[in-house]
N, C-alpha and C positions, 0 to 999 in steps of 0.2 A: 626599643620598640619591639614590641611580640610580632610575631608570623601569623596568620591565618589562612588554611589551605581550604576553602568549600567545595567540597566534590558531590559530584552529584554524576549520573548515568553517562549522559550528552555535554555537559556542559554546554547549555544553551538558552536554558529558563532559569531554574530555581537557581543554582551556584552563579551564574552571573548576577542575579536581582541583590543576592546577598552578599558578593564581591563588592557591586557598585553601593548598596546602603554602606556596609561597616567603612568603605571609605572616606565616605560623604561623613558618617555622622563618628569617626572616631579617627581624621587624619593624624595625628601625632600619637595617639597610641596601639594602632595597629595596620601591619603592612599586611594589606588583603590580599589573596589569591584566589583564581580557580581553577579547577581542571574536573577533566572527565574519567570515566573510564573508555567512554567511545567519544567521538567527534563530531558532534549533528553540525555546526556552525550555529551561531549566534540569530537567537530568535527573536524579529521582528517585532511582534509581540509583545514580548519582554523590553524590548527598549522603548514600545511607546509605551509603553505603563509604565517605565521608570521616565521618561520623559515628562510624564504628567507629576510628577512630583520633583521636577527639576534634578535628575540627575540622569547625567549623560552615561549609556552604555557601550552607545552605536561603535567606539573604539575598542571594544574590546575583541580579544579573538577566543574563538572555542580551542582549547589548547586537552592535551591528553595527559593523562597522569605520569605519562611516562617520558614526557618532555621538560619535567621541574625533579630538580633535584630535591627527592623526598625527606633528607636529613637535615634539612632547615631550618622546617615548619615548628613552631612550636605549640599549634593546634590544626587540624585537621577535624572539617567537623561536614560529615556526610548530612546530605541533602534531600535521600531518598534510598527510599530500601536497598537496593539494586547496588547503588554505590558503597551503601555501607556491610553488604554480604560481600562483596568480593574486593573491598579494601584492603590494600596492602599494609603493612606494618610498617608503621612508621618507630623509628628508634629512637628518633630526640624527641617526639610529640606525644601529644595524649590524644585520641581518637574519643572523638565526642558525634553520637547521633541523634540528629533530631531532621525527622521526616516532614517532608510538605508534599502535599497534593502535585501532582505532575499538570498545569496546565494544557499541554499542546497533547495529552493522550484523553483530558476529559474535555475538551474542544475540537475535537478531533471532529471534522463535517460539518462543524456549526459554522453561521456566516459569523462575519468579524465583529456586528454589535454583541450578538452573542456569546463570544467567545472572547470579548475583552473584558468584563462582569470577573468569570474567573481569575484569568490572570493577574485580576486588580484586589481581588480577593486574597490568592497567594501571597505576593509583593507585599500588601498588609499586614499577612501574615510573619512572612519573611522579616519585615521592617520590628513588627513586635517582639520576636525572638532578639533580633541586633542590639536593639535600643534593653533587652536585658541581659545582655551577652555574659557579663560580667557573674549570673547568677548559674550559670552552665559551664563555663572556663575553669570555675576554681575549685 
């Protein structure tokens, strides 16, 4: 079974949304991770929009990139700019970027109907990169 590390800024929106899909839609052939470069904790947000498509987040914790041992992975695939300029070099893995929209920075003041539209948008998004993983991996 392959590694997959999604990092992103916070780990709290996009790397968790794509942790809990590639789990969901590929448990026997990849052990998902994620981490951050900083530690926002895990956004509300993000678990009810994954909730709405029946997959649980609310267990997951926002962990730092420097809490997983990085020699494992054997894909590490940045989530957002920020994450993917000051990523570390990973020595077993291949480092793959593919950016998404930052939800909680483009809802930033909007009330919550407002501001779940995006994140349902991202997660979408996110879910349609997953479901073609295979076409970025190799």
């Amino acid at each position: 079974m392959k590694t997959i590390l999604f990092l992103c800024t916070g780990n709290s929106c996009r790397s968790q949304m794509a942790h809990g899909l590639c789990e969901e839609l590929y448990p026997d052939k990849f052990k998902a991770y994620s981490a951050g470069i900083k530690k926002h904790g895990l956004n509300p947000l993000a678990v009810e929009v994954m909730s709405e498509i029946e997959i649980d987040i609310s267990n997951n914790k926002s962990e730092l990139i420097d809490e997983l041992d990085i020699d494992t992975f054997d894909y590490v695939i940045t989530v957002c700019s920020s994450a993917h300029e000051t990523c570390p070099i990973f020595p077993g893995g291949k480092t793959i970027h593919f950016g998404f929209d930052d939800p909680p920075s483009l809802s930033k003041g909007l009330p919550k109907e407002d501001a779940l539209p995006i994140y349902r948008r991202v997660r979408d998004e996110i879910k349609l990169f997953i479901e073609n993983i295979d076409e970025h991996i190799s």
